[in-house]
Each structure stands twice: as C-alpha cells, then as structure tokens.
N, C-alpha and C positions, 0 to 999 in steps of 0.2 A: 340531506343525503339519503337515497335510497340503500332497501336492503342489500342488492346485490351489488351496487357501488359499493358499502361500506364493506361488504366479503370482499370483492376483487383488490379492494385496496389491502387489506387485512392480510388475504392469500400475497400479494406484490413482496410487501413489509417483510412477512416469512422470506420467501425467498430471498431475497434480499440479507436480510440477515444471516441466515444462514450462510449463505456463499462463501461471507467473510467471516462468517468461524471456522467453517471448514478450510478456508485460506490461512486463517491463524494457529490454529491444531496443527495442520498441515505441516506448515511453516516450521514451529518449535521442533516435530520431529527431523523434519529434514535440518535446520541447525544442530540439533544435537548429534543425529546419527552421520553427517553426510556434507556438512557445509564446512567444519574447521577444518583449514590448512590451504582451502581451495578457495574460499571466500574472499574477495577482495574489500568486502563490505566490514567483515570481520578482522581483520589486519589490513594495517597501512603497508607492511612490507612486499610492494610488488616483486621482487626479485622472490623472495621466498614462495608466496603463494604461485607466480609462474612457476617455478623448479616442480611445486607440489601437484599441480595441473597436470603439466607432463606426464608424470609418475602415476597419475591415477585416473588413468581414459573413462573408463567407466563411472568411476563415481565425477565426474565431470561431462560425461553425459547425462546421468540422472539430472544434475542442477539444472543442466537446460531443458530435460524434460518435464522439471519442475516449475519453472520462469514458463510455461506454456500454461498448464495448471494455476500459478499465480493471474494471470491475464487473463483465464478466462472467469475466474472470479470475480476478481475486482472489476471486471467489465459488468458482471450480474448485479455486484453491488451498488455500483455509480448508475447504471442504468435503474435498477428499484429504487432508488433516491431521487435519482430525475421525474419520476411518474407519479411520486408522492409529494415532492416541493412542487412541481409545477405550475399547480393553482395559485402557489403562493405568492409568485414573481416568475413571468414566463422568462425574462433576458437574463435573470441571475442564474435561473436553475441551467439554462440552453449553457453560459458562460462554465457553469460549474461544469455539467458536463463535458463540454470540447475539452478545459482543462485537464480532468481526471481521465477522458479516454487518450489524450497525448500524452499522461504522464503511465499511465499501462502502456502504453505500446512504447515508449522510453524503456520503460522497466524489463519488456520483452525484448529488444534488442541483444539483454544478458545472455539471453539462450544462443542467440548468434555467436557472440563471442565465445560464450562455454564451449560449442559444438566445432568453431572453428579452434580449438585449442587442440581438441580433442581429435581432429583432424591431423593439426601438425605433430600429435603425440604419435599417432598410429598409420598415418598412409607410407606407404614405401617413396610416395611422390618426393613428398620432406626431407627423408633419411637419404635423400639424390641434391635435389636442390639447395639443403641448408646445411652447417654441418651443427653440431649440438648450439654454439651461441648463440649463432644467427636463427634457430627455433626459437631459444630463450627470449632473441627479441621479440621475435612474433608474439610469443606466448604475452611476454609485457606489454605490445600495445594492445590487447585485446582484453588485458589483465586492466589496464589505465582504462579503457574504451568503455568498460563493464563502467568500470568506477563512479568517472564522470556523469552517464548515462542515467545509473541509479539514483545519484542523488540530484538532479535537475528534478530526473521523473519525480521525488519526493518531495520537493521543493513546488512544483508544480501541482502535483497530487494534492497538497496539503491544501495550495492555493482555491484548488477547488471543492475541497471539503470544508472550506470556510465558508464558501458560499453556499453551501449544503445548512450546514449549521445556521449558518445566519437565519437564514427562510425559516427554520427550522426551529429557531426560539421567536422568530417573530411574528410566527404564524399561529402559533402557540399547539406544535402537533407534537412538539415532543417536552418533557419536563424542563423547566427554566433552568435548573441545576444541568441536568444532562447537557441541552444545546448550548446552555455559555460554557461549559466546562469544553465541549467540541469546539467554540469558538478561537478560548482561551488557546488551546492544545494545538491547535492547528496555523493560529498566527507565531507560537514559538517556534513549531517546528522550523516552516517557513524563513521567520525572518534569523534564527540563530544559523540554519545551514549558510544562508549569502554573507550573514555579517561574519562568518570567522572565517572566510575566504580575505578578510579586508583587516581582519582583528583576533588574530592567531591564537589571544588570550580566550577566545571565545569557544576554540577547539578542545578542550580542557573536560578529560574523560567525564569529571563528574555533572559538567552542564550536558555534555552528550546523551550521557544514561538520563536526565533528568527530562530531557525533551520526549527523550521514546518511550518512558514511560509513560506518560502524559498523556501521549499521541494513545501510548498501545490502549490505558485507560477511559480514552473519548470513544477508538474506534470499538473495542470489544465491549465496551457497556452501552453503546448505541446499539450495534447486532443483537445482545440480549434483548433490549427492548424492544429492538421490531421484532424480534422470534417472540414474543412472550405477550408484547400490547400491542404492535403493530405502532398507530400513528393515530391519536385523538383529530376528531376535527375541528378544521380552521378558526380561530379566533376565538379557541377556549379559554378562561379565566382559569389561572389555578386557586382551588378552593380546599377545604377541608373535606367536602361533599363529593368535588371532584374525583379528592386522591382517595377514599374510601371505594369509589365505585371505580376506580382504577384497580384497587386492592382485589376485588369483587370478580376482576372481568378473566 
C-alpha cells in the first residue's frame, strides 16, 4: 500500500467516524432535550404520544429536521465503511451497503411522518376537514407509520453492519475484540427485534436496554477507532508488536 493510498484511506476512516459521533452526540441531546412525549420509539403508547405531537408543532418539526441530519450521517458513515471493506469482499461490502442505505432512508421516512403531524397540528386546512378525533387518527397512523419504519430500518441497518463487521474482523483491519464484539452486537440487535414480534417474552424491557447497548457499544467504539487509527491493513496478524505500534501510531 502506497503513501497516499494509506492517507486517503486514513482521511475516509476519519470521516467516517466522525459522522457517527456527531450522529450520536447529536442524538442523546435531541432525546434529552426534545424527543420525550413525542417519540414513538420512546413510548409504546401511540394515543398519548399522538395527543403530544399535536400540542407541540414545533418541537415536532425539529424531530424531523433532525431524521434529515440522522440520514445524512449515517449515509457518510455506511459509505466510509463501504470504501474501506471493499477490498475485502466486493459482494458483501456492495450487499452491506444497499442494506444500510435502505435502512437510512426507512429511518428518514420519520421526518415525513413528523412533518405530516405537524401539518395536521397547524394548517387551518385540518381544523375544516377533521374535527379534533379524526386529527387524532391521522396523527396515530403516522404515530404507527413512524414506528414500524424505525425499526425495520433497524433491523435492516444492523443486517448490514454485520456485513461490515464481518469483512471487518476477517480482513484483520480492525481489532478481533472490536469486529466480533460488532459482529456479536449486530446479530442480537437484528435477530431479538423479529423474534419478539413472534415471542412477546422477548419484548421484555431489560433484554431491550441490553441489545442497544451493545449495539450503541460496537457502533460508538468502532467510530472512536476509525477517528483515532483509522483501518490497519488487510490481513494483519494481531501480535504483541503489532498492538504496541498501534499504541505508537
């Protein structure tokens, strides 16, 4: 690997990671400051979080100008993983991708729905056409539409970050601990979101927190290390020598 191969790759890795911490930073403030009560992701109770929508046009347009911001990130970042596995396996990384840009654009749909809420909250159109219930419904298929959408795209999304990983520990560009723990991470997410759709038992708050953290632990200590090492090259041995000149770099 030439010098300026290995900078372009280095410079990719960066960006790349980054995008998804600034997705994830991002992210925790808008939960904290802007997402409870209007989240459907964050409550099961569509009736309530509709009523909540309604009442607060504005902070329900932020979310969707926020769901645009998510998608363009997570486009940066599935994209810098496709250009750094690629060598590895050209059909896995090309698969991982399609997967991961249909589960962003799944996930952007929310903005739609958000904006359409936010619509039926404030046009005079609505306060003619519906009278308060019949908004409520609107608001709850769009409340449900969000729902469904999110977690396919997550479901999806994951599907192709396993294919990311995969390359990824078998290429040997990123630490064996890192890429099987993204391996690990990514098949729970995955397979616990379909299996409690079949196995209700499976819904069960604490297996839920246990999966996203997992997930949040694979993606945000992956982003660290492309911001920080980028991507060793293909078919390194991990050695004692190795990780000291990792330590080093």
């Amino acid at each position: 690997m030439t010098a300026d191969t290995h900078a372009e790759r280095r410079s990719t890795a960066r960006i790349a990671g980054s995008a998804m911490l600034a997705m994830f930073l991002v992210g925790i403030a808008f939960t904290v400051m802007l997402a409870p009560g209007i989240d459907i992701n964050l409550s099961a109770d569509i009736e309530a979080v509709a009523k909540n929508m309604l009442a607060a046009e504005q902070a329900v347009r932020a979310k969707g100008y926020f769901s645009i911001f998510g998608f363009a990130m997570e486009a940066v970042f599935v994209i810098g993983l496709y250009l750094l596995v690629l060598p590895a396996g050209r059909l896995l990384a090309m698969w991982s991708l399609t997967m991961s840009l249909a589960a962003a654009v799944l996930s952007l749909l929310g903005a739609v729905f958000d904006l359409n809420v936010a619509l039926f909250a404030s046009s005079s159109a609505f306060q003619t056409l519906a009278d308060e219930s019949q908004r409520l419904l609107l608001a709850g298929t769009q409340v449900t539409s969000d729902y469904t959408s999110f977690h396919l795209g997550i479901v999806m999304g994951s599907l192709g970050k396993l294919g990311y990983f995969w390359l990824l520990l078998r290429s040997g560009m990123f630490p064996a601990i890192l890429a099987g723990w993204g391996v690990f991470a990514s098949m729970f997410v995955a397979f616990t979101i379909v299996a409690r759709d079949f196995v209700p038992a499976l819904g069960n708050d604490g297996i839920t927190i246990a999966f996203m953290v997992s997930n949040m632990i694979a993606i945000v200590a992956s982003a660290l290390y492309l911001v920080i090492k980028g991507v060793r090259p293909m078919g390194v041995v991990e050695s004692p020598a190795l990780e000291a000149s990792d330590a080093k770099a």
